[in-house]
C-alpha positions in Angstrom: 9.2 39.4 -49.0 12.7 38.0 -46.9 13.8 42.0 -47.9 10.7 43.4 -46.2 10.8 41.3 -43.0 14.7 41.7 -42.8 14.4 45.7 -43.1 11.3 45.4 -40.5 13.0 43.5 -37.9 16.3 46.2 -38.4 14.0 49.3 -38.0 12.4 47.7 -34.9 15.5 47.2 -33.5 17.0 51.1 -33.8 13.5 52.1 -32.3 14.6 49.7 -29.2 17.6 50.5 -29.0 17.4 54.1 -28.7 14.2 53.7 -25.7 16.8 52.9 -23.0 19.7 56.0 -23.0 18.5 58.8 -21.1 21.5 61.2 -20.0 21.1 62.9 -16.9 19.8 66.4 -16.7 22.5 69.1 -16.7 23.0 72.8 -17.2 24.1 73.8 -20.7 27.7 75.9 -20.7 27.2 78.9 -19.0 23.8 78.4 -17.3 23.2 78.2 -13.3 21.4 75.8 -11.5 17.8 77.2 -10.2 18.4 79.2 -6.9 18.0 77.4 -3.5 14.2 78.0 -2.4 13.8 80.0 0.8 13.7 77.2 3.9 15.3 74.3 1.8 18.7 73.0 3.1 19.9 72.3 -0.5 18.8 72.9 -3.9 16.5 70.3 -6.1 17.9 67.6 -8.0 16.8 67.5 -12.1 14.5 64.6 -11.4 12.9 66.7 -8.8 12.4 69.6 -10.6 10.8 67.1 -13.2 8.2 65.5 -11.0 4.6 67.4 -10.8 3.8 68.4 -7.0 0.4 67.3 -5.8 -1.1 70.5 -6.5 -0.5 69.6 -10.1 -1.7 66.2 -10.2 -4.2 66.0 -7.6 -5.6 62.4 -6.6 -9.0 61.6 -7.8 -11.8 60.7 -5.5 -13.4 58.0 -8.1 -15.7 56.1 -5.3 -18.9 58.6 -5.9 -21.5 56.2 -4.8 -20.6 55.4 -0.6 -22.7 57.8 0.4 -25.6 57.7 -1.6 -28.7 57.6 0.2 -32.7 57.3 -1.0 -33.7 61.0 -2.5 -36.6 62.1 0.1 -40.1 63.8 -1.4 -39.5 66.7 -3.1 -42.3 69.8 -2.4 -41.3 71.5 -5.5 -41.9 68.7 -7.6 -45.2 69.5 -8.7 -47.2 68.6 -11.9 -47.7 71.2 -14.6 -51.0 73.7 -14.3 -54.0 73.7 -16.2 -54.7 76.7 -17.7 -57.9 77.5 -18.5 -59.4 78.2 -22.1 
């Protein structure tokens, strides 16, 4: 039971221990850097390139009900027809 515990507390720690390095982004050997878009003064960082633009994660309008309003009489809304036998 003391084995268990011991080789649970040692397999926690690796996984903990290996949550906190995260290298910076590089190139790999003979590999440019993206090319500088059109109008920018420099080119983007790695963490740049990583972060989604607001096209990709657009906010969400969640507040639905601010407007809402009593429905009026609908016209259309009439009952089904008899139909004669």
């Amino acid at each position: 039971m003391k084995m268990r515990a011991l080789a649970g507390l040692a397999m926690a720690t690796l996984v903990l221990a290996g949550c906190g390095g995260r290298p910076a982004l590089k190139p790999l050997k003979d590999q440019k850097l993206p090319a500088v878009p059109i109008g920018a003064a420099r080119a983007p960082t790695g963490s740049e390139l990583m972060a989604p633009s607001i096209q990709a994660r657009p906010e969400r309008n969640v507040e639905l009900l601010t407007q809402s309003r009593q429905r009026g009489d609908d016209p259309f809304d009439l009952p089904p027809e008899k139909t004669p036998q």
